[in-house]
C-alpha positions in Angstrom: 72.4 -55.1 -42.9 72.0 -52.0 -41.3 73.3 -51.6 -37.7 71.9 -48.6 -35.4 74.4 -45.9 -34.1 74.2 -47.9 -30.7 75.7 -51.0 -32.1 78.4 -49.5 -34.1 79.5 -47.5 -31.1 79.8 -50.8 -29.6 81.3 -52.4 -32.1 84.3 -49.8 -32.1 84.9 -50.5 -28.1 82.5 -47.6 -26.3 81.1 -48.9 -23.5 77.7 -48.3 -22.4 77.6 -46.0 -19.7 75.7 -47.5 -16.5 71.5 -45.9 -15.9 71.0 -44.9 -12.7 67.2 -46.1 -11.3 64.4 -43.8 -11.1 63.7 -42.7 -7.5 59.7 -42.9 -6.6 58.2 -39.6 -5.5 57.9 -38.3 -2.5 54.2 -38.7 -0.8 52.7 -35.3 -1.1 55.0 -34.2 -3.7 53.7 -32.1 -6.5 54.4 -33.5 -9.8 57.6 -32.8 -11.4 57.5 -29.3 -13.5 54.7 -28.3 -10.7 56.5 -26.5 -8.1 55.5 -23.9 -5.4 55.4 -21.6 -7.9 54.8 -23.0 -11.0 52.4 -21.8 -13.1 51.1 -18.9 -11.0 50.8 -14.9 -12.8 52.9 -12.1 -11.8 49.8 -10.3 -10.8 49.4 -13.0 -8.5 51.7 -11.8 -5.7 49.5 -8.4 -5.6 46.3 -10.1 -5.2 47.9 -12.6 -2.3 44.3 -13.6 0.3 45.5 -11.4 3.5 47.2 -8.6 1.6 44.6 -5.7 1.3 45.0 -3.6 -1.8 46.4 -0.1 -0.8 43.7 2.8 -1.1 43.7 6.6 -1.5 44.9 9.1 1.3 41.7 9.8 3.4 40.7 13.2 4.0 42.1 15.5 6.9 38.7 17.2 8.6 40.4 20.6 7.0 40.4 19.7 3.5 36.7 18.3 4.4 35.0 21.6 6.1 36.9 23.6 3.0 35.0 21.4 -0.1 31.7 21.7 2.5 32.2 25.9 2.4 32.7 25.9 -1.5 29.6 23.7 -1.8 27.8 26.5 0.7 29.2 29.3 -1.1 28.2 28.0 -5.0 24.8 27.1 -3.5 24.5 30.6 -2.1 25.4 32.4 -5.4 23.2 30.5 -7.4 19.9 31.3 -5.0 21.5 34.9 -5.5 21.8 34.9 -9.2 18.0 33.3 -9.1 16.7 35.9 -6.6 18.2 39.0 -8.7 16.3 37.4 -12.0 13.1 37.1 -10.6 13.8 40.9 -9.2 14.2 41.6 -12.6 11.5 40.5 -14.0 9.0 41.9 -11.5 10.6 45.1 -12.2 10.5 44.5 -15.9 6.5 43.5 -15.3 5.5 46.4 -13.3 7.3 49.0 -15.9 4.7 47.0 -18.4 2.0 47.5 -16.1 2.6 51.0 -15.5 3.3 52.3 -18.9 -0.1 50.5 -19.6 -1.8 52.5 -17.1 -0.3 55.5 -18.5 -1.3 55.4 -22.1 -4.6 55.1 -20.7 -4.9 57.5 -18.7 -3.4 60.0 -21.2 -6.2 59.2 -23.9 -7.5 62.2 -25.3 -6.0 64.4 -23.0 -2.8 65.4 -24.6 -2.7 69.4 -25.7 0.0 69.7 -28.6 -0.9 71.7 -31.5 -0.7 71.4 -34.7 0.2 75.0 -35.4 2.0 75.3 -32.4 5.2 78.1 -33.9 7.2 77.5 -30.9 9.5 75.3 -29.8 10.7 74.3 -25.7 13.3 72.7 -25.3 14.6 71.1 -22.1 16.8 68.0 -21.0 15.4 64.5 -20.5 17.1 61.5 -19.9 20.7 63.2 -20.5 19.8 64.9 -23.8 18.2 67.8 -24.7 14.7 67.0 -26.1 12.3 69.6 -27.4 8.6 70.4 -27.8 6.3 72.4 -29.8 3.7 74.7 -28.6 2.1 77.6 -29.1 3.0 81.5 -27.5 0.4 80.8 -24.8 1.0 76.7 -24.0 4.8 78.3 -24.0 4.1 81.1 -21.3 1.8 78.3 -18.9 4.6 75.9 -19.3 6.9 78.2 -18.0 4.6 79.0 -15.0 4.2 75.1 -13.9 0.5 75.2 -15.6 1.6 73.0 -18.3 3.9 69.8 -18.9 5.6 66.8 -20.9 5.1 63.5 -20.9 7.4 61.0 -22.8 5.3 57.8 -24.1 6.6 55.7 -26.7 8.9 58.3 -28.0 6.4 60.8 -28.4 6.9 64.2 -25.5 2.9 65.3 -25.0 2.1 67.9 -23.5 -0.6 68.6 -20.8 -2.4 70.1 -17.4 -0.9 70.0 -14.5 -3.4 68.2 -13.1 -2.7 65.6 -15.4 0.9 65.7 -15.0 0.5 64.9 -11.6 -1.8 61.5 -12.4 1.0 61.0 -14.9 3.8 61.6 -12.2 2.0 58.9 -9.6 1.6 56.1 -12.4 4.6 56.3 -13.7 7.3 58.8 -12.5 9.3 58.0 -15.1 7.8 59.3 -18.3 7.3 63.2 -16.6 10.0 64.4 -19.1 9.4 68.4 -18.1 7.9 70.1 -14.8 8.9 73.3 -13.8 8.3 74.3 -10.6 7.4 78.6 -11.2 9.3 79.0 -7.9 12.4 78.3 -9.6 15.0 80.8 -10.5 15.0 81.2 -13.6 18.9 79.9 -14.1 17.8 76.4 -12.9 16.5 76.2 -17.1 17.8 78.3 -19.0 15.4 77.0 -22.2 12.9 78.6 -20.2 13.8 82.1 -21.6 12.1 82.1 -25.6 15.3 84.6 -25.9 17.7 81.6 -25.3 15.7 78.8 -26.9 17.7 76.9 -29.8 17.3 77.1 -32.8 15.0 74.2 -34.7 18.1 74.2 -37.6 20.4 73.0 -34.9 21.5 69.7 -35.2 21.9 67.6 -31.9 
């Protein structure tokens, strides 16, 4: 016959320690294990009703007017960059226009030779550009009654009174007018004696 621990403890003289009696609970008392601050999150304490939640550093009315006068000043070079683009453009429009105008106006009226033995040289543009023509177109461009017009690479040559249409379309494209009131040092390719020669290479 099997005993349980209890009884054999018994049987070999232990005595049976005394139980104390439950006490009730307290009215109002949480349950036991459910304290004040049982089962409530860490995070809990940061997010307490009546605590605010701490926010940035406002800004000083310095650091404010500076970010307003960056904003002016990027607004301001943007309208800039715009305005100098359109400039552009019209300029790039009216060079189109004009160049137009010109080639019109020089149809039919352009005077180089084809056995012109000559050749003019003169500078244009920073370089030294050249023009064939014949002993007499070479003598009357010398004395301002002839000149050279640059249009699309090309360097015609014509009457004065068309160089001077030429001169109020486009201003530009008068590549050579000499003024016969000139000394003669102010172009020195005016002289045939100094011209260079057409073996030269530029």
């Amino acid at each position: 016959m099997s005993h349980s621990l209890r009884d054999q403890l018994l049987g070999l003289g232990f005595k049976e320690a005394p139980r104390e009696p439950r006490r009730p609970p307290a009215a109002g008392a949480p349950p036991a294990g459910q304290g004040a601050g049982a089962g409530k999150s860490p995070k809990s304490k940061s997010t307490q009703p009546g605590k605010p939640r701490p926010a940035g550093r406002p800004r000083t009315p310095g650091e404010i007017d500076l970010a307003r006068a960056y904003a002016l000043r990027a607004q301001q070079e943007k309208q800039e960059r715009i305005a100098a683009e359109r400039q552009r453009q019209e300029q790039a429009r009216l060079r189109r226009e004009a160049r137009a105008r010109l080639e019109a106006l020089l149809q039919g009226r352009a005077l180089n030779a084809a056995e012109a033995e000559h050749v003019r040289h003169f500078e244009y543009g920073g370089k030294i550009k050249r023009v064939h023509v014949t002993a007499e177109q070479l003598k009357a461009l010398n004395a301002g009654q002839l000149g050279v017009v640059q249009l699309h690479g090309r360097y015609l040559l014509v009457d004065a009174a068309t160089l001077a249409e030429a001169e109020a379309v486009f201003p530009e494209a008068v590549a050579l007018k000499v003024d016969p009131q000139a000394p003669a040092a102010e172009d020195p390719y005016a002289d045939p004696r100094y011209q260079v020669p057409d073996d030269l290479v530029w």
